[in-house]
C-alpha positions in Angstrom: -20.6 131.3 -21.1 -18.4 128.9 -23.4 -18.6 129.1 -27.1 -20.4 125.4 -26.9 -23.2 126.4 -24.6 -23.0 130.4 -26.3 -23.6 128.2 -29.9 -26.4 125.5 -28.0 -28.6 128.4 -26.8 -28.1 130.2 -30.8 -29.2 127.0 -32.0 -32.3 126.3 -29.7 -33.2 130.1 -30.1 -33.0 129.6 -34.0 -35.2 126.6 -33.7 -38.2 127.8 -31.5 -37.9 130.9 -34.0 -38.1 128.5 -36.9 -41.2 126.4 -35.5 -43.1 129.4 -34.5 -42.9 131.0 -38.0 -43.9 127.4 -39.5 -46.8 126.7 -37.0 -47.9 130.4 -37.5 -48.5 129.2 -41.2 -50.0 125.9 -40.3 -52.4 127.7 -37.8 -53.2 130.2 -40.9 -54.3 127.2 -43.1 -56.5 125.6 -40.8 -58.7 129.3 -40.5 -58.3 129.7 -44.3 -59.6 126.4 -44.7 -62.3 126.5 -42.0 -63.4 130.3 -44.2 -63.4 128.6 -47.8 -65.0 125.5 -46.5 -68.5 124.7 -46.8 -69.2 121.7 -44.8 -72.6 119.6 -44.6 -73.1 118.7 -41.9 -75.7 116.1 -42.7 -72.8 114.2 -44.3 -71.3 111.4 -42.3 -67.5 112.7 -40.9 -64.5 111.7 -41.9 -62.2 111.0 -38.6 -58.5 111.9 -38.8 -55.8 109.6 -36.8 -52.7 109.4 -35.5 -50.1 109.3 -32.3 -47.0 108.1 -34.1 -45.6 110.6 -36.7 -44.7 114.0 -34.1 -44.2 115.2 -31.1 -42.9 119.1 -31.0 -42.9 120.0 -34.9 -44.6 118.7 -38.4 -43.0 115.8 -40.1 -44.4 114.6 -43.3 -46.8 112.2 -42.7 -48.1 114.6 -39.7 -48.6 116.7 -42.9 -49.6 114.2 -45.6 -52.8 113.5 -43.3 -53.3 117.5 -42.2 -53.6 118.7 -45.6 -55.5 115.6 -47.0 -57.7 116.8 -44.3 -57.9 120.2 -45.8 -58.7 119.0 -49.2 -61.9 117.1 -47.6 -63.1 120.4 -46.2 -62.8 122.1 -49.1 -65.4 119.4 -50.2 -67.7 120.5 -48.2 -66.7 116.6 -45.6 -66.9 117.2 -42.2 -63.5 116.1 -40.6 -63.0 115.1 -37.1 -59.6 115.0 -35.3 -58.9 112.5 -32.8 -56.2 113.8 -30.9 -53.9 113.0 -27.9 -54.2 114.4 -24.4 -51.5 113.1 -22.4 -53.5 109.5 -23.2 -51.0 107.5 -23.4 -48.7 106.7 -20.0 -45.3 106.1 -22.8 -46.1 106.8 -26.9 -43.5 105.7 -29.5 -42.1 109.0 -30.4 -42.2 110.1 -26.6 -40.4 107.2 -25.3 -36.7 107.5 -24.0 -35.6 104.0 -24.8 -32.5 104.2 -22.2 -35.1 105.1 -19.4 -38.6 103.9 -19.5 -39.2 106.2 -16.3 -39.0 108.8 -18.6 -42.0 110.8 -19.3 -43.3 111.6 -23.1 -43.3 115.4 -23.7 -46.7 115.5 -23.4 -46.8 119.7 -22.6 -45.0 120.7 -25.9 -46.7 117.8 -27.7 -50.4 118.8 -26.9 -49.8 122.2 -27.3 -48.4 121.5 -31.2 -51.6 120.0 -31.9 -53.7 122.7 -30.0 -51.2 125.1 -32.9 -52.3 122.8 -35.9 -56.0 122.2 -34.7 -57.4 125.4 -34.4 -60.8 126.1 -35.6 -61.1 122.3 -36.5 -63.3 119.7 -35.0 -61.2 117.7 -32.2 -61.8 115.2 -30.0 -59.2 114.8 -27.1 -58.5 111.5 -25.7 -56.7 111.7 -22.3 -55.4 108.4 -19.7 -58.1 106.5 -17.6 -57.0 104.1 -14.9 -57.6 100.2 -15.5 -57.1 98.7 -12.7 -58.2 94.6 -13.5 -55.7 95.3 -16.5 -52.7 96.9 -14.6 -52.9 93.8 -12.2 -53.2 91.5 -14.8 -49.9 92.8 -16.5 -48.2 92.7 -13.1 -47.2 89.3 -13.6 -46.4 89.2 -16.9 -42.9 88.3 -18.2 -41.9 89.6 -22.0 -42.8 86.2 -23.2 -46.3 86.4 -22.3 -46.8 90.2 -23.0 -45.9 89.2 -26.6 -49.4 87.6 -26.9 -51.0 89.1 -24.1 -54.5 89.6 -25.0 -57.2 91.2 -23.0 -61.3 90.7 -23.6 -60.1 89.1 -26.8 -58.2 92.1 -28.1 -54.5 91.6 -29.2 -52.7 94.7 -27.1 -49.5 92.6 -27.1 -48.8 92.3 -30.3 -49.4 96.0 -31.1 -46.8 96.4 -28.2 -44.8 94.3 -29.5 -44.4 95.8 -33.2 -44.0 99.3 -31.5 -41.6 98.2 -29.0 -39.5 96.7 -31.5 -39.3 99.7 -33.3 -38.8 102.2 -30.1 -35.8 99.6 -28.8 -34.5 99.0 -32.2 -34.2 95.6 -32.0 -36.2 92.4 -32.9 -35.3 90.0 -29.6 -36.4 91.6 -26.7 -35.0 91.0 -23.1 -37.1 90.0 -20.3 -35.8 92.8 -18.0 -37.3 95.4 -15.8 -37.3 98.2 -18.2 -39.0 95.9 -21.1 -41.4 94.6 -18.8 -42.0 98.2 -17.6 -42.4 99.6 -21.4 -44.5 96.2 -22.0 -47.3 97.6 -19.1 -47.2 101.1 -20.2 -47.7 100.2 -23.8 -50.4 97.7 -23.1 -52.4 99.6 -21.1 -52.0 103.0 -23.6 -53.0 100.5 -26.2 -56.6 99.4 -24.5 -57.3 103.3 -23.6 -56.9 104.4 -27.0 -58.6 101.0 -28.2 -61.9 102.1 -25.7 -61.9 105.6 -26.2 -62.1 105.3 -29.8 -64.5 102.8 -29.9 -66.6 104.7 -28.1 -66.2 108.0 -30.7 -66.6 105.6 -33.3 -69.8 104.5 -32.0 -70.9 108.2 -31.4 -70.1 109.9 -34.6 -70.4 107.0 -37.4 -67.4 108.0 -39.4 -67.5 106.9 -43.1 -63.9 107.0 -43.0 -60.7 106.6 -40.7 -57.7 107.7 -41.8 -54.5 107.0 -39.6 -50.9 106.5 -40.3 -49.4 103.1 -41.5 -51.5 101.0 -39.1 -48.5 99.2 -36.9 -47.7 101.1 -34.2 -50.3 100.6 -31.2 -52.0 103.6 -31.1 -53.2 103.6 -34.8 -53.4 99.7 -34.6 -56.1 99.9 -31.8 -57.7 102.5 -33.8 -57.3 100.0 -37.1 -59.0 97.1 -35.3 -62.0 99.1 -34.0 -62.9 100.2 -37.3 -62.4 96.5 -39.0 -64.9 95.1 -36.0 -67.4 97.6 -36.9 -67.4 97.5 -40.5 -66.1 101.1 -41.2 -63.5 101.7 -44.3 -60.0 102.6 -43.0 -57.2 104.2 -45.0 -53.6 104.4 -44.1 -50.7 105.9 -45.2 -46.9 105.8 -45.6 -43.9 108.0 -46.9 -43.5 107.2 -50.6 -40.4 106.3 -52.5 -40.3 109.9 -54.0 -38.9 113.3 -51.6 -42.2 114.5 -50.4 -44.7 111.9 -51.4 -47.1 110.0 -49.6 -48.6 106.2 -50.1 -51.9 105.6 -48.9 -54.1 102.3 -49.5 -57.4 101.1 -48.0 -54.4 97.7 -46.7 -51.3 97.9 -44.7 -48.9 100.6 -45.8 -45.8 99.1 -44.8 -46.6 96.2 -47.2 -47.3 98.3 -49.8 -50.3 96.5 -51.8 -50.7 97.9 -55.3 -52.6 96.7 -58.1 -50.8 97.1 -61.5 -52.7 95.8 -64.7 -51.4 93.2 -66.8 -51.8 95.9 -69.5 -49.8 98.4 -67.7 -46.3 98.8 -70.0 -43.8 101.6 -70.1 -43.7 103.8 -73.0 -40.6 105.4 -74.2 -41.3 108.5 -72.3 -41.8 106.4 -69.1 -38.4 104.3 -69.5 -36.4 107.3 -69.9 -37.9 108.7 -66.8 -37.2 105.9 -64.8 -33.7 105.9 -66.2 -33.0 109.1 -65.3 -34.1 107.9 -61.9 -32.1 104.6 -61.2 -28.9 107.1 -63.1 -29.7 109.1 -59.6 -29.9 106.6 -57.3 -27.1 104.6 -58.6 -24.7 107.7 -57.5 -26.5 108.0 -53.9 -28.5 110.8 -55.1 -31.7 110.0 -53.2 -33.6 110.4 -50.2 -36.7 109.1 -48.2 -38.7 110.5 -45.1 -36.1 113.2 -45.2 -32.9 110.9 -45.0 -30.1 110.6 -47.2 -28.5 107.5 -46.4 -25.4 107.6 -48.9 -23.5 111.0 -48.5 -20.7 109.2 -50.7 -20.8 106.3 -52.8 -17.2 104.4 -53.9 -16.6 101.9 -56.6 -14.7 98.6 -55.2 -11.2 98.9 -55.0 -8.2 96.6 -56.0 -7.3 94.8 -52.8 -11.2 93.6 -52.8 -10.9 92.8 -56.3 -7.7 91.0 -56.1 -9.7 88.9 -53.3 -12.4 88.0 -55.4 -10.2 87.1 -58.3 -9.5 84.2 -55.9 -13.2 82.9 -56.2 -15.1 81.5 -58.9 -18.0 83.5 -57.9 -19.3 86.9 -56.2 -22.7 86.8 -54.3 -23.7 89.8 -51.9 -25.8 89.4 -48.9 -28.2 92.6 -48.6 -29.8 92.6 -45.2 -32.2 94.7 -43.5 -33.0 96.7 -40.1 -34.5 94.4 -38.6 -36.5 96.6 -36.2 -38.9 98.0 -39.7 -42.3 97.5 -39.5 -41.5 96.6 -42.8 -40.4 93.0 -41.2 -44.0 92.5 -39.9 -44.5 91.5 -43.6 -41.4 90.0 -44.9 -41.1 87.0 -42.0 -42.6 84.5 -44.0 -40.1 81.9 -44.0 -37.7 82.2 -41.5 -38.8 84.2 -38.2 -36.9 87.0 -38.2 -33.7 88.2 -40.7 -31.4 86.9 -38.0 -32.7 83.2 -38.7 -32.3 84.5 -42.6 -28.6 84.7 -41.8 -28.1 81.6 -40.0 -29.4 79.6 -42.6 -27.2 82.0 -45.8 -24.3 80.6 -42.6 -24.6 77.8 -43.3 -24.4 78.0 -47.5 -21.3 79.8 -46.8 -19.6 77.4 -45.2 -20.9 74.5 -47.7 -19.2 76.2 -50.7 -15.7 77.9 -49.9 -15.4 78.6 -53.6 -17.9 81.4 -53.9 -17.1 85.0 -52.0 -20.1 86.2 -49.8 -20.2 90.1 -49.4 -22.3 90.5 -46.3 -23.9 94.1 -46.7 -25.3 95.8 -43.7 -28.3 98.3 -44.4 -27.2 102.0 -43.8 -29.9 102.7 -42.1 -28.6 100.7 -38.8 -26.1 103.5 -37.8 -28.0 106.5 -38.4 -26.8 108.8 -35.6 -29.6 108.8 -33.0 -31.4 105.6 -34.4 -28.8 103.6 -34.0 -29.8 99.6 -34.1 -29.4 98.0 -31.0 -29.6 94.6 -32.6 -27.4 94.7 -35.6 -25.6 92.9 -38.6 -22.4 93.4 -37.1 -23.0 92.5 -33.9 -24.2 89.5 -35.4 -21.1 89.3 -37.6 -19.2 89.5 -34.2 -20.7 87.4 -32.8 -20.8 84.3 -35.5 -17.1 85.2 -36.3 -18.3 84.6 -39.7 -16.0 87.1 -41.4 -12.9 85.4 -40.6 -13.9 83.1 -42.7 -11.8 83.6 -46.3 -14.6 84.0 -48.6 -16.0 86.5 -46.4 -16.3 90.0 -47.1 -18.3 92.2 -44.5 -19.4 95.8 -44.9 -20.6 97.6 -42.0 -23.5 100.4 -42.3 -20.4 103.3 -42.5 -19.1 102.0 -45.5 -20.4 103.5 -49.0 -18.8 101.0 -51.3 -21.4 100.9 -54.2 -23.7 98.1 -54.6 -24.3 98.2 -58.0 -20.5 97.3 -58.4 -21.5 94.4 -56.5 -24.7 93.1 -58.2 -22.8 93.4 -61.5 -20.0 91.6 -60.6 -22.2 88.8 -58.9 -23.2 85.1 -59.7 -26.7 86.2 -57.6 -27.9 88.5 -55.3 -29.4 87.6 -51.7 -31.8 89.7 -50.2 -33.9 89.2 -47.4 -36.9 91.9 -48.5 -34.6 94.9 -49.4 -35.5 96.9 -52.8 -32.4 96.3 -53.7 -33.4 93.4 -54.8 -35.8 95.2 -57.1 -32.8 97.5 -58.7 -30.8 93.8 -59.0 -33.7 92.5 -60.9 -33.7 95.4 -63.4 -30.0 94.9 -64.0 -30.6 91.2 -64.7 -29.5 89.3 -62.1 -30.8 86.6 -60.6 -32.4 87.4 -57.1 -33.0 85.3 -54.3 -35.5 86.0 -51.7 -35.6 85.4 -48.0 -38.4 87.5 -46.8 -41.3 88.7 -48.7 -40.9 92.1 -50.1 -43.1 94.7 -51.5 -41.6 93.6 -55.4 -42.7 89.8 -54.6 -46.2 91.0 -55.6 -45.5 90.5 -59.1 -42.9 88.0 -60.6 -39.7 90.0 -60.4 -37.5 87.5 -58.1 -36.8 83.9 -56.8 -39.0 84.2 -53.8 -40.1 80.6 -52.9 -43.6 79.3 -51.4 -41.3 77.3 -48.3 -38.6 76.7 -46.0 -37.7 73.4 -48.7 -38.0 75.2 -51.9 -35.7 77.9 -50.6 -32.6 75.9 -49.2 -33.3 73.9 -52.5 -33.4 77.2 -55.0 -30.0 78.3 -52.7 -28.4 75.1 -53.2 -29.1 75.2 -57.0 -28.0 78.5 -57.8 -24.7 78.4 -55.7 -23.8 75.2 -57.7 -25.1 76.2 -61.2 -22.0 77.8 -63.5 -25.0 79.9 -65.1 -28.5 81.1 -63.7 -31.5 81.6 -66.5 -33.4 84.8 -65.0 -37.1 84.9 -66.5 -37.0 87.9 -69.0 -40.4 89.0 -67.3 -38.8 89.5 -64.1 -36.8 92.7 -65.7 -39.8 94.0 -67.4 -41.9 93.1 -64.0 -39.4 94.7 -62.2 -39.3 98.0 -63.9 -43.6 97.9 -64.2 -43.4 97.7 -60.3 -40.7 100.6 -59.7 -42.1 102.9 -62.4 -45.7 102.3 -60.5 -44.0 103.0 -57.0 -42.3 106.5 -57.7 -44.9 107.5 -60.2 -48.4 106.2 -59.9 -48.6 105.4 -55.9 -46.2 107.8 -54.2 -48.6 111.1 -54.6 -46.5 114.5 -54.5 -47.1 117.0 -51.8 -44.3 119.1 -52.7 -46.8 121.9 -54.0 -47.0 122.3 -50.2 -44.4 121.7 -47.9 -40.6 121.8 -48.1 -37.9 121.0 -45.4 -38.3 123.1 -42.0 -34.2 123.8 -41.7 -34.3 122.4 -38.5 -34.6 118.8 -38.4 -34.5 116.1 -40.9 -38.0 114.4 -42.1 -40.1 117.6 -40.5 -41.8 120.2 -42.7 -43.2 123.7 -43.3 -45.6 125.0 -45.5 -44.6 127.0 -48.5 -46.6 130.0 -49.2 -49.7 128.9 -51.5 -53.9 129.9 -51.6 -56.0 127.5 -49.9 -57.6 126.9 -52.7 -54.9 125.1 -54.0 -55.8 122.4 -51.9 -58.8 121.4 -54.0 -59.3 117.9 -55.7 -60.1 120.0 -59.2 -57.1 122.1 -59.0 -54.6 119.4 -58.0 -53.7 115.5 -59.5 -52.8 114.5 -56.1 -55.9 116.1 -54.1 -57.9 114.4 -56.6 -56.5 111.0 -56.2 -56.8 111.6 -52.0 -59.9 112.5 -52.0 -61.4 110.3 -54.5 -59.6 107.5 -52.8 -61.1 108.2 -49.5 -64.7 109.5 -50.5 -64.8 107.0 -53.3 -62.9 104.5 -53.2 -60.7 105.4 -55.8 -57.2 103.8 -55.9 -54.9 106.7 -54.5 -53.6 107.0 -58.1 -52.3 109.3 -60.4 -54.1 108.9 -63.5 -51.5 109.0 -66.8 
């Protein structure tokens, strides 16, 4: 054996070893649980979703809804698991986006959740032909799939969203292999969309609870409880290391509520100081990924360019494939329109240097976007222009070099744009963002009043910010890492084997209780009570 394959086999021993110590913990606190709980059953359940955050380990929203599960035991709720079977012909985790032939790991998959189920309440939902729909999708190019409805119920653009996502890319081609992912995602979509509509009818839940609500499994399951009238929660990663965001709206939009009478103390500013210190060095993570190993300051051939200018405004752009971009297409279709029209500013004012800044996110080895910035940069030839400056995902030049030096800031829904209003610049935005919820930026109501807001700060020698869009800005980040993103990491820690996927650490069930824990309290009380999945200060 060569020393590659000798160290492959090491590693995948080390792994399996690694998962079966973990899941031997997780199957521990489900019977702990199931011991200490006193459940009524007269009580209307609770019903637990999700197809989208695991296949063959835990990752943490896997366990952000498992051991908000717990908690509601321990309440004495009754909590059912909807679970998958080999239901769907091709899931988003389980789908090889180089070969839609194939098959999701359905074998290791099931048997994970047959690990973290035990003694719980499950409900298994497994494929069932359609054969009206299946001939109905035979004809179907991308174009129509994309709106493809069927007995009134949008399966297309649940397909769509998660297709996006599994291809990484926003345009999709009208090929065999799309159209093929198109059927197979269509027809999941309607079995998950019957089959829980018909366990919905059956139990009465009080409660769904799914993850983030726009991938098609949990979408299906998100429209069934909004046509019969039944409360759904869904939840997110938060901005913290192991915190989760859950809201009775969209998780990836991230609706929060923050009082007009909400200010930072003194004791709150210095936190949040401490915390932008952090980031501003690349000392941050989220879901498990650090996206800035290394973070450089600008160096003197780019500063000897932009000596040449009379002003400096970056362009920060997103992955476009983010369910985040659901949200933020508001004005312009996608970010790629976005760019075409910041184009077309860039070529109307030679005096000002544009740094183009793609997101690091779009070259993460094995998630690589297949519809990226620099292909689009390629493509438009846009950074031989000479006040040009393009920085590819690789590059760890520092931003906040960027924003200081800059006339404005561009964004199209990046929070970057929230850190450059909290240094004082102005920002401009394309798409709507999470920090558009309260005045914190130049986000305008149309097509018009943007070009016009564009046109007026690239020609204006100095731009008056609003001094409430600082303070707004740093109410609104302050409420995101403290308030909304609840902490879980009492619980879990990383697994040592792949990024974003946990284990538990050792702790008594108990622990899990609303009265013993700030975060358990603001879970439950959010889902039994419609509390506001808040820490209280």
């Amino acid at each position: 054996m060569s020393r590659l394959s000798y160290t492959r086999v090491k590693n995948a021993v080390m792994q399996r070893s690694r998962h079966a110590a973990s899941n031997r913990k997780w199957q521990q606190l489900s019977a702990d649980a199931a011991k200490a709980s006193a459940v009524d059953p007269d009580q209307a359940p609770v019903l637990f979703f999700n197809a989208s955050t695991r296949l063959e380990a835990v990752s943490q929203n896997a366990a952000y809804s498992f051991l908000a599960s717990k908690a509601l035991n321990l309440e004495g709720v009754p909590v059912i698991y909807y679970v998958c079977a080999g239901g769907m012909q091709r899931c988003v985790l389980g789908s090889h986006r180089d070969d839609v032939d194939a098959e999701p790991p359905c074998r290791q998959c099931v048997a994970q959740s047959m690990r973290l189920f035990n003694d719980a309440d499950v409900r298994w939902f497994e494929e069932q032909a359609y054969p009206e729909l299946d001939a109905m999708l035979a004809g179907q190019d991308v174009g129509s799939a994309e709106s493809f409805e069927y007995q009134g119920v949008p399966l297309g653009k649940w397909a769509t969203n998660s297709l996006r996502w599994v291809l990484r890319k926003h345009h999709l081609s009208n090929d065999d292999p799309t159209r093929k992912f198109y059927r197979h995602f269509i027809h999941s979509a309607w079995n998950v969309y019957t089959q829980f509509k018909a366990l919905v009818e059956e139990k009465k839940p009080q409660v769904v609870v799914l993850f983030n609500g726009m991938f098609y499994p949990e979408a299906a399951a998100r429209y069934v409880c909004t046509q019969m009238g039944i409360r759904v929660i869904t939840h997110e990663v938060g901005l913290r290391p192991y915190t989760a965001f859950f809201t009775t709206g969209e998780a990836t939009a991230y609706p929060i509520h923050i009082s007009p009478d909400f200010k930072l103390d003194e004791a709150m500013n210095a936190r949040l100081d401490e915390y932008l210190a952090q980031r501003m060095q690349g000392n941050f993570s989220m879901a498990g990924i650090r996206f800035w190993p290394e973070i450089k300051g600008l160096n003197s051939d780019f500063l000897a360019l932009a000596a040449q200018f009379d002003h400096i405004v970056p362009v920060f752009t997103n992955v476009v494939f983010d369910t985040s971009q659901v949200h933020a297409n508001i004005l312009f279709p996608e970010m790629f329109s976005w760019l075409q029209n910041v184009q077309k500013a860039i070529q109307t004012h030679p005096r000002t240097l544009f740094v183009i800044r793609a997101h690091p996110d779009e070259g993460r080895a094995g998630k690589e976007s297949r519809e990226s910035v620099a292909q689009w940069v390629r493509r438009t030839s846009i950074d031989r222009l000479p006040n040009v400056v393009f920085v590819d995902s690789g590059e760890y030049i520092s931003s906040y070099d960027l924003i200081q030096r800059s006339h404005f800031v561009m964004v199209y829904n990046s929070t970057i744009g929230l850190e450059a209003s909290i240094m004082g610049k102005a920002v401009l935005a394309g798409g709507k963002a999470r920090f558009t919820q309260l005045p914190t930026s130049f986000f305008p109501g149309g097509l018009y009043e943007y070009e016009h807001k564009l046109e007026q700060f690239l020609s204006e020698k100095k731009i008056e910010v609003p001094p409430e869009f600082k303070e707004n800005a740093r109410r609104f980040l302050y409420y995101q890492l403290y308030i909304t993103s609840l902490p879980f990491e009492e619980w879990i820690e990383e697994d040592g084997v792949w990024k974003g996927y946990v284990r538990l650490k050792e702790f008594p069930v108990q622990a899990l209780r609303a009265d013993r824990s700030a975060t358990m309290k603001a879970v439950v009380d959010g889902i039994l009570h419609e509390g506001n999945f808040e820490l209280e200060q």
